[in-house]
NUMISE-181623 format. One record per residue (C-alpha): residue number from 1; z, x, y. Coordinates in steps of 0.2 Angstrom, whole numbers. Layout:
<rs>
+-----+-------+-------+-------+
:   i :     Z :     X :     Y :
+-----+-------+-------+-------+
: NUM :     Z :     X :     Y :
...
+-----+-------+-------+-------+
</rs>
This chain:
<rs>
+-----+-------+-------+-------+
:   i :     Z :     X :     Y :
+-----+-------+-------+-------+
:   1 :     0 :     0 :     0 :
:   2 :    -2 :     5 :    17 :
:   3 :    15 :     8 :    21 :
:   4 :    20 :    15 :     3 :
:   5 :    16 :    33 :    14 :
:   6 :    29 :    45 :    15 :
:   7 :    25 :    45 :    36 :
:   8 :    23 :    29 :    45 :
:   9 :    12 :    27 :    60 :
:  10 :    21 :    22 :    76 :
:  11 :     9 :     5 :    75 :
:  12 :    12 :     2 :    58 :
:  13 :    31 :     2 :    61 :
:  14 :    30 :   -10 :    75 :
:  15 :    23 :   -23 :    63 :
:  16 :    36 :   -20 :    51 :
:  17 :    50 :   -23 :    60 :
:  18 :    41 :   -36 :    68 :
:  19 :    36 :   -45 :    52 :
:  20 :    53 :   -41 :    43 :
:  21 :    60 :   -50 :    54 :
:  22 :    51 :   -66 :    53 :
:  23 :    63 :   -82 :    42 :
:  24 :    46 :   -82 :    30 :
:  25 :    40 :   -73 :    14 :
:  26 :    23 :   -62 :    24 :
:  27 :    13 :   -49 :    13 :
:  28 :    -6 :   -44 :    21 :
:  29 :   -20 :   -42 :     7 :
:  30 :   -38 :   -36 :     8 :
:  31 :   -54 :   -38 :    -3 :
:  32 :   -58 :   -47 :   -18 :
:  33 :   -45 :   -40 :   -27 :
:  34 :   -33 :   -45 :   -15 :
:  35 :   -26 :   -27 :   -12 :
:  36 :    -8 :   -29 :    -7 :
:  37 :    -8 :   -19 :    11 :
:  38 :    11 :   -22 :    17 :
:  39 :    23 :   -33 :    11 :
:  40 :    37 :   -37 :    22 :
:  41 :    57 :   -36 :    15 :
:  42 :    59 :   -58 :    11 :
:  43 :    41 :   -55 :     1 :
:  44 :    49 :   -37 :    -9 :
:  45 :    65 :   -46 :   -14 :
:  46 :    57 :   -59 :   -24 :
:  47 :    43 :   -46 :   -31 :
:  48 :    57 :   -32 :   -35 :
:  49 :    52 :   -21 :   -50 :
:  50 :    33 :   -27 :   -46 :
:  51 :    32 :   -22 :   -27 :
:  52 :    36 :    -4 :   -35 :
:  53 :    22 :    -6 :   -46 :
:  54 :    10 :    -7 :   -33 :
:  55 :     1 :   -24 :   -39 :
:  56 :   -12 :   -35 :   -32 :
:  57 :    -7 :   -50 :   -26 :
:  58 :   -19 :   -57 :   -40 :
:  59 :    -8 :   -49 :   -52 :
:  60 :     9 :   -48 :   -45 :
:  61 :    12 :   -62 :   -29 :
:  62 :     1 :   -77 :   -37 :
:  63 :    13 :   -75 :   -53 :
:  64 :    25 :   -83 :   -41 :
:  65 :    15 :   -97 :   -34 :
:  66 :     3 :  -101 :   -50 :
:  67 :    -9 :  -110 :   -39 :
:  68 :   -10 :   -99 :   -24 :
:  69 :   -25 :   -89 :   -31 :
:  70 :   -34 :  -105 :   -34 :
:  71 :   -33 :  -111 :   -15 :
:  72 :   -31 :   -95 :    -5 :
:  73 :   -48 :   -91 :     5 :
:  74 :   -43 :   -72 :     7 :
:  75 :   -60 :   -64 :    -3 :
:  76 :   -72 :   -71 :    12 :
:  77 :   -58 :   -70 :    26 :
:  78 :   -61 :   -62 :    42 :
:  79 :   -53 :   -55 :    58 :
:  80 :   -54 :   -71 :    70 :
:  81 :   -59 :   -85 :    57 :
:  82 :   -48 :  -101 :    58 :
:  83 :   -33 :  -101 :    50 :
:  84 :   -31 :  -110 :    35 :
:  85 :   -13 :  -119 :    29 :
:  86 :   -10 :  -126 :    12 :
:  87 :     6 :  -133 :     1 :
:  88 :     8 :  -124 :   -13 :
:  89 :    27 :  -122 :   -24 :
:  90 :    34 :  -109 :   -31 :
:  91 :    38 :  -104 :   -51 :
:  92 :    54 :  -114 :   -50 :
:  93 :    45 :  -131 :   -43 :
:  94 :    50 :  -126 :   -24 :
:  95 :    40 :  -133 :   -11 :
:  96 :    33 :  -119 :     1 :
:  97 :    19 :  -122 :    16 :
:  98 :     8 :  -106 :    16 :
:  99 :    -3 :  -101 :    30 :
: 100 :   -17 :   -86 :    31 :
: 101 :   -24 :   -80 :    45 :
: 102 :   -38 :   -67 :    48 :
: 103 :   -32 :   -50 :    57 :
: 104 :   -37 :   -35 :    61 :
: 105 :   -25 :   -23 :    54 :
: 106 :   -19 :    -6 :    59 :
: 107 :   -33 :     3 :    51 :
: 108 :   -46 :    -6 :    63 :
: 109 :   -55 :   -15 :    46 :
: 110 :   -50 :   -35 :    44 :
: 111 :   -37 :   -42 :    31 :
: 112 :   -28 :   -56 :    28 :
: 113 :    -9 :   -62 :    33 :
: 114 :    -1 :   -75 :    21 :
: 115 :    15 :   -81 :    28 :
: 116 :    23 :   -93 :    15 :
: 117 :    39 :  -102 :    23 :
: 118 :    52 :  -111 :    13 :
: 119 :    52 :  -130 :    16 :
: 120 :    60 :  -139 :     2 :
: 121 :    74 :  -143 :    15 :
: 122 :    64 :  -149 :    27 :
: 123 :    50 :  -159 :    17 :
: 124 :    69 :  -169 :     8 :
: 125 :    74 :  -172 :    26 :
: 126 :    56 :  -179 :    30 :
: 127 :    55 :  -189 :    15 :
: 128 :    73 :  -196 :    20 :
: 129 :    67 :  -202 :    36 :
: 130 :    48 :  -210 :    30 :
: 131 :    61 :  -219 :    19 :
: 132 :    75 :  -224 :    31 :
: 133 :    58 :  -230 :    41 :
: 134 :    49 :  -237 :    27 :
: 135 :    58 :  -244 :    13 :
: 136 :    69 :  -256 :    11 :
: 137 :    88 :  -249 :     6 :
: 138 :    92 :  -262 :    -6 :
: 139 :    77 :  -265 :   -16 :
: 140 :    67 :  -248 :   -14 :
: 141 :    53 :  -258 :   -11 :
: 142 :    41 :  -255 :     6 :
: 143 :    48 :  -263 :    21 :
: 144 :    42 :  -274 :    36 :
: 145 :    34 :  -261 :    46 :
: 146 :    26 :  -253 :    32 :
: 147 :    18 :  -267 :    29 :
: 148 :    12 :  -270 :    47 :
: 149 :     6 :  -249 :    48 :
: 150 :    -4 :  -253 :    32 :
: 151 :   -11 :  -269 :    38 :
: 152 :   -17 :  -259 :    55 :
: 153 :   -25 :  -244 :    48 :
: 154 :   -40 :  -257 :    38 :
: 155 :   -38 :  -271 :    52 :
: 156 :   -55 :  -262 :    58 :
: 157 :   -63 :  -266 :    41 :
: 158 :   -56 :  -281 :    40 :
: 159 :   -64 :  -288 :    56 :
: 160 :   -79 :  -280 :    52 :
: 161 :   -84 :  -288 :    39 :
: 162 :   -81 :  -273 :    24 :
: 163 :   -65 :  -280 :    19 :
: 164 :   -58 :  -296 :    11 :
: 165 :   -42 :  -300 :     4 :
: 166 :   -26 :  -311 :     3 :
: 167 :    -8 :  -310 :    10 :
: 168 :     3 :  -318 :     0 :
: 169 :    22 :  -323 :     7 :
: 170 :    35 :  -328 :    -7 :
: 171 :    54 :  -332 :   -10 :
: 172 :    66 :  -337 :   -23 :
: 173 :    68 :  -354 :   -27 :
: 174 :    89 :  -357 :   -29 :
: 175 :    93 :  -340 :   -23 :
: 176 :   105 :  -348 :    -7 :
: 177 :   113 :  -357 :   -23 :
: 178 :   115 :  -340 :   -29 :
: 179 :   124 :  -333 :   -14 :
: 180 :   134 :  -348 :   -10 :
: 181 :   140 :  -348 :   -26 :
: 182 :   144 :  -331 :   -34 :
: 183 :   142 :  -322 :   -18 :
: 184 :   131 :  -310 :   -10 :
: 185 :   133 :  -296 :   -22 :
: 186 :   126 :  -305 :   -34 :
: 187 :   112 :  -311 :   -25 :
: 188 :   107 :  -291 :   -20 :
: 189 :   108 :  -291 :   -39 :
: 190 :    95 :  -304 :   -40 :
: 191 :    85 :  -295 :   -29 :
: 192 :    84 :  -279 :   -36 :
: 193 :    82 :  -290 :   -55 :
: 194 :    67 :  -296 :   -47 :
: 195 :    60 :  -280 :   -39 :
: 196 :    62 :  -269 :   -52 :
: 197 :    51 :  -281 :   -64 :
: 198 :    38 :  -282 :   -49 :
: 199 :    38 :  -264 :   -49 :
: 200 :    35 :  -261 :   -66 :
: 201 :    18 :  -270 :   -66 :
: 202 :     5 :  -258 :   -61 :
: 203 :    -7 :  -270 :   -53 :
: 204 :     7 :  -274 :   -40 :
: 205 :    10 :  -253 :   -38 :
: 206 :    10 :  -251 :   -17 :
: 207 :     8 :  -269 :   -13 :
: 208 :    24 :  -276 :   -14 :
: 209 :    33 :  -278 :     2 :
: 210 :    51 :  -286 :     9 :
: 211 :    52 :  -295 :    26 :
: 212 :    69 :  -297 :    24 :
: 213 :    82 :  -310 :    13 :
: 214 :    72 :  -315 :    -2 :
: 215 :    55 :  -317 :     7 :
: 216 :    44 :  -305 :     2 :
: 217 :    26 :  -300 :     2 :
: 218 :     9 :  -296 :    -7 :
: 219 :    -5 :  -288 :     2 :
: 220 :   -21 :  -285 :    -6 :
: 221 :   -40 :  -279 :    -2 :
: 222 :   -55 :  -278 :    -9 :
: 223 :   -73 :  -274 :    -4 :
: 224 :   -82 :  -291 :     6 :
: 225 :   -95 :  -292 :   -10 :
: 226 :   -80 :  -298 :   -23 :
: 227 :   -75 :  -311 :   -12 :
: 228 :   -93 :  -321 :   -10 :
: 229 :   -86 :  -336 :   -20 :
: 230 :   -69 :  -342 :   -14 :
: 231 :   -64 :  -351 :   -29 :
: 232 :   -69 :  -336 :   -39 :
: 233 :   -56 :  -327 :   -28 :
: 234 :   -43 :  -339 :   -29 :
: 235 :   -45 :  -341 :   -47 :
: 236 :   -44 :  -320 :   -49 :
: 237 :   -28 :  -319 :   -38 :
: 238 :   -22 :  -332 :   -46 :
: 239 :   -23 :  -324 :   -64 :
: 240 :   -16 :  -307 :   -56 :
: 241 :     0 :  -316 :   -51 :
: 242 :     5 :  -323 :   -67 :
: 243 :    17 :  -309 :   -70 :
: 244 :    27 :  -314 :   -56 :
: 245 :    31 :  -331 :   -62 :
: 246 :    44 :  -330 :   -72 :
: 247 :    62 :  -334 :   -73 :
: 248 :    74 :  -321 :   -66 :
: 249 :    91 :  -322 :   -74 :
: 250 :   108 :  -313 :   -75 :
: 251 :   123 :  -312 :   -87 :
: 252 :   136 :  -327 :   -85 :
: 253 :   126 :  -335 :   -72 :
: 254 :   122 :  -352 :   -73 :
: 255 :   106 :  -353 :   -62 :
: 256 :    92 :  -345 :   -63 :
: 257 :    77 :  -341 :   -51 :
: 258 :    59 :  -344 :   -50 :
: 259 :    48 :  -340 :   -38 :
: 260 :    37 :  -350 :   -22 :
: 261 :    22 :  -343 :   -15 :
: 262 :    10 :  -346 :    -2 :
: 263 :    -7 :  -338 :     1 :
: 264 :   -18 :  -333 :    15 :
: 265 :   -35 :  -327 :    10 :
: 266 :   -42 :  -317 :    24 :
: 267 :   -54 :  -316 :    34 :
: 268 :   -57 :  -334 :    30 :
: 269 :   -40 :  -340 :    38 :
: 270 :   -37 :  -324 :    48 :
: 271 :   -40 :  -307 :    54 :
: 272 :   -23 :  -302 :    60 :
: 273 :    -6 :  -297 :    51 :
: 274 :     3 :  -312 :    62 :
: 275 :    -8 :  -324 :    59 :
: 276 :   -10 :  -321 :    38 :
: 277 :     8 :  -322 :    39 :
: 278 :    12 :  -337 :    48 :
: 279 :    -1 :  -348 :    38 :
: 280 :     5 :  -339 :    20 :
: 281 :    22 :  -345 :    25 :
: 282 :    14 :  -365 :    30 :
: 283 :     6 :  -363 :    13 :
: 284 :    25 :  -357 :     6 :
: 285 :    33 :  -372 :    14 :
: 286 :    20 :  -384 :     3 :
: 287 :    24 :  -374 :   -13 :
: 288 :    42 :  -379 :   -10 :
: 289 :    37 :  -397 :    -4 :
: 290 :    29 :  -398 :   -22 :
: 291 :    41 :  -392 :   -35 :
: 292 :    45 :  -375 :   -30 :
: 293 :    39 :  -361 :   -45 :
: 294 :    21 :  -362 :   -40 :
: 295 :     8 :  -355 :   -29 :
: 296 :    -3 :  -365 :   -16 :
: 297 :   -18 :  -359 :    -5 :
: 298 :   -19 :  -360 :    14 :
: 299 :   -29 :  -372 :    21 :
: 300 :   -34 :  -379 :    38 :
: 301 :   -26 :  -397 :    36 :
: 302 :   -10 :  -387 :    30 :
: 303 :    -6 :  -381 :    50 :
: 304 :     1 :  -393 :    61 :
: 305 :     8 :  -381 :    69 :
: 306 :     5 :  -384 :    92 :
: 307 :    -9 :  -376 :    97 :
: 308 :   -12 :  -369 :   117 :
: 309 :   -24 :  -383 :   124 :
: 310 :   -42 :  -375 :   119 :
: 311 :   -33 :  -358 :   128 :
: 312 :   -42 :  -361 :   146 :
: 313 :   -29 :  -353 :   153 :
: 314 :   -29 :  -342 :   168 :
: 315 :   -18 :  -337 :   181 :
: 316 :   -23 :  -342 :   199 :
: 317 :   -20 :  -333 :   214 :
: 318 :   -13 :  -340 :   229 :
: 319 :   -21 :  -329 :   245 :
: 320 :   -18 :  -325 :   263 :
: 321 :   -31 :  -331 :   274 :
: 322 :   -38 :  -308 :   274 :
: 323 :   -43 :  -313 :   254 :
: 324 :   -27 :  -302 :   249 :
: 325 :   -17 :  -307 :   235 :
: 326 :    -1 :  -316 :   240 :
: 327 :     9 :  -321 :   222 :
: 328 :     1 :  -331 :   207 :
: 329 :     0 :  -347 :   199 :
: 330 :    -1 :  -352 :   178 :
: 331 :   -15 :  -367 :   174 :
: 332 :   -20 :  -375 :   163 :
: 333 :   -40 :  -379 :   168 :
: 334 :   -44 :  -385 :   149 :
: 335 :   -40 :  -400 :   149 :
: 336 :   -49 :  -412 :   164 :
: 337 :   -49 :  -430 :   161 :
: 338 :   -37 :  -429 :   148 :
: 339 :   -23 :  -435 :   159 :
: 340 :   -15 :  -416 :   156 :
: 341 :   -21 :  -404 :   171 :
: 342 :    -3 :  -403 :   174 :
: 343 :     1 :  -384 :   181 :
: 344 :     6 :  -376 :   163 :
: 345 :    25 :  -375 :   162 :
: 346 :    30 :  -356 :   153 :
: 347 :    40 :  -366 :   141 :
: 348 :    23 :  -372 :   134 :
: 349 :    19 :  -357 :   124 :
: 350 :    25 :  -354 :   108 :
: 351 :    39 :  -341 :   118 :
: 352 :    49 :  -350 :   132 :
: 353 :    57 :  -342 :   147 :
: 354 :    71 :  -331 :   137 :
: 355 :    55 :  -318 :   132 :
: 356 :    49 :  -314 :   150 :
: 357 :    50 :  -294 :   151 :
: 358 :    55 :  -290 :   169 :
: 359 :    47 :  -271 :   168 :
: 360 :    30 :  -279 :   167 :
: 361 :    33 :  -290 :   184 :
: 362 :    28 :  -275 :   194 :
: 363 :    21 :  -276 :   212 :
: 364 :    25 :  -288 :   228 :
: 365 :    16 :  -304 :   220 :
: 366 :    25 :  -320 :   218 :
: 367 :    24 :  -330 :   203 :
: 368 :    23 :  -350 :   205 :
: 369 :    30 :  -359 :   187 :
: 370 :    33 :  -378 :   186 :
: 371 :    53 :  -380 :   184 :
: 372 :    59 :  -380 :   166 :
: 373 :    77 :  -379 :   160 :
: 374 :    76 :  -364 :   154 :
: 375 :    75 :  -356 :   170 :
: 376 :    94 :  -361 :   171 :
: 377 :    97 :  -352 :   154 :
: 378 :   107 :  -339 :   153 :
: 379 :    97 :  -327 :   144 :
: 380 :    85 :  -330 :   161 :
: 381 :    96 :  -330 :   173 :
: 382 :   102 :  -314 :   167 :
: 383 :    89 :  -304 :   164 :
: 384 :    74 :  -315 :   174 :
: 385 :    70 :  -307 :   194 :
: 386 :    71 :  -323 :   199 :
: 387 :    64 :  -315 :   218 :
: 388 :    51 :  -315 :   210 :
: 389 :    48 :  -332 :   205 :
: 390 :    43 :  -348 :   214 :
: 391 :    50 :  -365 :   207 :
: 392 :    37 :  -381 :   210 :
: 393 :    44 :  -394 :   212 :
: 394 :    32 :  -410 :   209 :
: 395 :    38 :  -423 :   217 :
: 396 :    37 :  -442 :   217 :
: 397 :    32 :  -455 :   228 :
: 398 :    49 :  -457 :   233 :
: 399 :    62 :  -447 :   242 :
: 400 :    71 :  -436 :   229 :
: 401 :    88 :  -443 :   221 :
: 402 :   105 :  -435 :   225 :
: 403 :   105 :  -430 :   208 :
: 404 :    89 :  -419 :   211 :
: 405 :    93 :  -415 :   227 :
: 406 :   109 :  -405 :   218 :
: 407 :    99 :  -397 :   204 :
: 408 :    87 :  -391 :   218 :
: 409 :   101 :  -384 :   227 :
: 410 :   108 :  -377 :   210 :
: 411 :    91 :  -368 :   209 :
: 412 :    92 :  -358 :   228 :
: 413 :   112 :  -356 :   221 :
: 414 :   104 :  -345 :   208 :
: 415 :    91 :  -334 :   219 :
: 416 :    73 :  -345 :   215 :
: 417 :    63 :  -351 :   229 :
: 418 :    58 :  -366 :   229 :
: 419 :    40 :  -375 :   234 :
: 420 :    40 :  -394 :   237 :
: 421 :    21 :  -400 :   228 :
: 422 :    14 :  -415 :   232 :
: 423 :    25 :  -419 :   248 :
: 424 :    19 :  -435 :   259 :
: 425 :    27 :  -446 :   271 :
: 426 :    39 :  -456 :   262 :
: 427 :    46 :  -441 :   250 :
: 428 :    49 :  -427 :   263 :
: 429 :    68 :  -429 :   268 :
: 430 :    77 :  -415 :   281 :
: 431 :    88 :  -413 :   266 :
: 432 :    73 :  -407 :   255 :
: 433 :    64 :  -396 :   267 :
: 434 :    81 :  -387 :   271 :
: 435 :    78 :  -381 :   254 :
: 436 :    61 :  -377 :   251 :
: 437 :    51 :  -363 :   257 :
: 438 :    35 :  -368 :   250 :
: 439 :    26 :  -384 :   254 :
: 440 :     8 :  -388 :   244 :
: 441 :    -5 :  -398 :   254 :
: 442 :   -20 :  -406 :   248 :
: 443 :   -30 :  -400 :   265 :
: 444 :   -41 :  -416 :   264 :
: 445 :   -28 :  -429 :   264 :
: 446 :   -17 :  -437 :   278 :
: 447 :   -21 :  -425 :   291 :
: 448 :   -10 :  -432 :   305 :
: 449 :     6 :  -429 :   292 :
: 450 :    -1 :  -413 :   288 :
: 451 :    -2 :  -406 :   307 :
: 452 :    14 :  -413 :   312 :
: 453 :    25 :  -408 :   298 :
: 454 :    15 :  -389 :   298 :
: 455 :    22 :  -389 :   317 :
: 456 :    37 :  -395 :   313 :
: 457 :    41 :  -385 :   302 :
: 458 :    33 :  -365 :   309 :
: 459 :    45 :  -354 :   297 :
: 460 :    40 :  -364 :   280 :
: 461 :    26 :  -356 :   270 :
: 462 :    12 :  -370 :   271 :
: 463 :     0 :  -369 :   252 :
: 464 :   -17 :  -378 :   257 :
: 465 :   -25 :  -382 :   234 :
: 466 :   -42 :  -383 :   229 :
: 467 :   -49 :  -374 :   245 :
: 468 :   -67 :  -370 :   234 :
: 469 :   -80 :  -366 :   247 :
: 470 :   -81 :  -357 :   263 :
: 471 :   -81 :  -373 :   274 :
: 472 :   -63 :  -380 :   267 :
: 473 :   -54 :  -363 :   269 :
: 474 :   -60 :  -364 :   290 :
: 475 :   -53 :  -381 :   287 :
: 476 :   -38 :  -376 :   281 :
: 477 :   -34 :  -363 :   291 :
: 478 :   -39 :  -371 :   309 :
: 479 :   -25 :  -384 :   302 :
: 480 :   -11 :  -371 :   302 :
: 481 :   -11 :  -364 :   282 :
: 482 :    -9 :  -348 :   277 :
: 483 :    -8 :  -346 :   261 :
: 484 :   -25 :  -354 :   254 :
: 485 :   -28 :  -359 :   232 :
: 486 :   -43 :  -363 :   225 :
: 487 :   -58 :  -354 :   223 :
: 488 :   -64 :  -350 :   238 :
: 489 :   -61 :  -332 :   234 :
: 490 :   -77 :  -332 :   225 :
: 491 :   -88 :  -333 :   241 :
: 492 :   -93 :  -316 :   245 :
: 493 :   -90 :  -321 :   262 :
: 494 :   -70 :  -322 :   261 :
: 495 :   -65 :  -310 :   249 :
: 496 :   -75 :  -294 :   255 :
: 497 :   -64 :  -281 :   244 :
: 498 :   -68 :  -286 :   227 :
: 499 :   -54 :  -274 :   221 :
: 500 :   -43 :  -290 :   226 :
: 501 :   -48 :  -298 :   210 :
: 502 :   -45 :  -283 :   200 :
: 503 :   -26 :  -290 :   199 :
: 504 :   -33 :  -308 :   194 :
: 505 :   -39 :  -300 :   177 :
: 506 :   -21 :  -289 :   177 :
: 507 :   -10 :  -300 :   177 :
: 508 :   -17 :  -312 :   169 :
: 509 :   -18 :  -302 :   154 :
: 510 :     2 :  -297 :   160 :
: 511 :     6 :  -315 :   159 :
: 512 :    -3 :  -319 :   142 :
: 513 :     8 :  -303 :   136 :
: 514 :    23 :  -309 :   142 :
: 515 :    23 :  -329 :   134 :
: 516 :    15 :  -325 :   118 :
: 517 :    19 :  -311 :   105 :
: 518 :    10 :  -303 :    89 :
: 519 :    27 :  -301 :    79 :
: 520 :    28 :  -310 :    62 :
: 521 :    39 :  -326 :    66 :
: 522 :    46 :  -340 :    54 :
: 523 :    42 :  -352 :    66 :
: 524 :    55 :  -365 :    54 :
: 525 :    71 :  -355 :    62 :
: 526 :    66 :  -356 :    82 :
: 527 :    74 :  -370 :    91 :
+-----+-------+-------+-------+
</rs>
């Protein structure tokens, strides 16, 4: 070897210390033979009597690491090539990483470092933690998120066509029975009973998933072509599930378990993980419904579940008289002549109020909602800016009850502003407009009440609606309004900075993020 001379060269011990000290086995090797040209001290302890024979790493090193010679690249590596890093384990089954990287050496010709580092300790803690993340503690089995990471990485497939499929959600049928009568250490029994039999049938080998209590899950794909005949399909999952069906017992207990399942074939009902799983989980309730310890298939007439109207939703803004944005409004434009154009309540969507993020309400804008109670919850009126929020109130033909009148006031107690919508002569009191801020205006009717009460009234905030062309926002605004909704702010002519509507699209899509949600829910347990 190149240091086995009796005088070193001043370069030559450099390296040495410098390598001898690395936490890693390191030995540099040339040629086809793999000629061993220096071997650090962590590399000589574990070769001992064959360092002193001057070996090859052929001969000597690989006998340590039987498959090292079989993967190394070091015959046709060079000074500068990339680096290559492979897994390999030692004689005793030790898990090292190994790493070669083309020098040049202290001769001036190229060689080869191969630095193997000991990470059996560090690969245990790894797989530790991919199990802390990914598999559920009591049954061993993949977990929720699991699930939802191996769902993601062939959602492209699955959208495009390539990839058919089912998920499948079931349960044990008398498994609260269980727990409510011999405890929940019994029950975790079940549940591994069961698991462990799932496990052991190699079709279901990295398909079986827990959500969590007895619910569990069956994810499958295949390739688009074996799924051209949906009965064929049906028929095919419904044969590979018959090992599942069976009766899950336990020494002196009285009742036993079966098993409810509901499928989802995708993409026929589906193309996302949340949306498999909530109609899987309908087509569970039927299963149940029918006799429990049976399977049952999605279909359409199966969900009843309320559906957004059409989803012709979209956030309008409500501008200055410059075209600048000034706050925001939710409607509901889908359903005209259906007697529901009603501004959208939040509380419409699947998520009420309670699911508003606050870090995603960001900038100046003011955000106009129709009242609902659960803007006097307490999860809102905790976590809620409520200075950034508007409260409409619709109001009726007549002035507004006492009762009202408190509830309104109980609103401003709380930090909301208020807008008074669809104000007129014989609802507007002094004890209303002491509270509101806002006041909405339809700009073509009444206009002698208008004038008066926007002159009556010069610190209130005056809304003119449905302002749509360029002659009814001059309209509006010679009347006194300066804050102007409708769409007008299509007209070139008013809205000369098109960067104004970039926020439009933004928070829209904000607003859509912040009432609705991609997350698996049983929608049986939300009151």
């Amino acid at each position: 070897m190149a240091f086995g001379k009796n005088k070193k060269t001043a370069a030559e011990q450099a390296i040495s210390g410098v390598l001898n000290a690395q936490d890693a086995e390191i030995i540099v090797v040339r040629g086809k033979d793999c000629e061993v040209l220096f071997t650090n001290d962590a590399a000589k302890k574990r070769l001992g009597r064959e360092y002193a024979e001057n070996l090859s790493c052929k001969n000597g090193y690989s006998g340590h690491f039987p498959d090292l010679c079989r993967r190394c690249t070091a015959p046709e590596h060079a000074a500068g090539a990339p680096p290559f890093r492979l897994d390999t384990r030692d004689g005793d089954g030790r898990a090292y990483q190994a790493e070669g990287t083309g020098i040049q050496w202290v001769d001036e010709k190229p060689a080869l470092m191969l630095t193997l580092r000991d990470v059996e300790e560090e690969r245990k803690v790894q797989q530790r933690l991919y199990d802390l993340a990914y598999t559920d503690q009591l049954t061993g089995v993949a977990n929720r998120q699991r699930f939802r990471e191996d769902f993601d990485a062939v959602a492209k497939d699955i959208v495009a066509g390539n990839l058919c499929g089912i998920v499948a959600i079931f349960d044990l049928d008398n498994f609260k029975n269980i727990n409510d009568t011999y405890g929940h250490n019994t029950g975790d029994v079940m549940l591994r009973r069961l698991t462990e039999h799932l496990k052991s049938v190699p079709e279901y080998k990295d398909h079986l998933y827990r959500l969590g209590g007895d619910e569990f899950v069956f994810f499958f794909t295949e390739p688009m072509a074996n799924c051209a005949n949906e009965l064929d399909a049906r028929s095919r999952y419904v044969q590979l599930f018959k090992n599942a069906f069976l009766s899950y017992t336990m020494p002196n207990i009285e009742v036993a378990c079966t098993i409810s399942m509901g499928i989802a074939l995708f993409p026929q009902y589906g193309e996302n993980s949340s949306e498999l799983l909530r109609k899987a989980d309908i087509a569970l309730y039927k299963a149940k419904a029918a006799g429990k310890n049976q399977l049952v298939f999605f279909e359409d007439k199966y969900d009843t579940a309320k559906k957004f109207k059409d989803l012709y939703i979209n956030i309008q803004p409500i501008l200055t008289a410059h075209g600048t944005t000034y706050g925001y409004e939710l409607v509901d434009r889908g359903n005209e002549g259906k007697g529901e154009e009603d501004i959208l309540n939040l509380a419409d969507f699947d998520r009420t109020m309670d699911a508003l993020n606050p870090s995603e309400l960001n900038g100046n804008e003011k955000y106009f909602v129709s009242y609902t109670n659960h803007l006097t919850s307490g999860a809102v009126l905790n976590n809620l800016p409520k200075d950034k929020f508007v409260v409409q109130l619709r109001l009726g033909e007549r002035p507004p009850a006492s009762t009202e009148l408190l509830k309104f006031k109980r609103l401003r107690g709380y930090g909301y502003s208020l807008a008074a919508d669809g104000l007129n002569r014989q609802n507007m009191t002094p004890d209303l407009m002491e509270l509101v801020e806002f006041c909405k205006f339809d700009p073509r009717t009444d206009a002698l009440f208008r004038k008066k009460t926007i002159a009556q009234y010069p610190n209130k905030r005056f809304v003119a609606l449905d302002v749509d062309s360029d002659a009814q926002f001059e309209d509006a605004k010679g009347q006194g309004f300066k804050l102007f909704q409708g769409f007008f702010f299509n007209q070139p002519v008013v809205v000369k900075k098109t960067k104004e509507i970039d926020p439009l699209k933004a928070n829209y899509l904000r607003l859509l993020k912040l009432t609705s949600t991609d997350d698996y829910v049983n929608f049986q347990e939300i009151s």
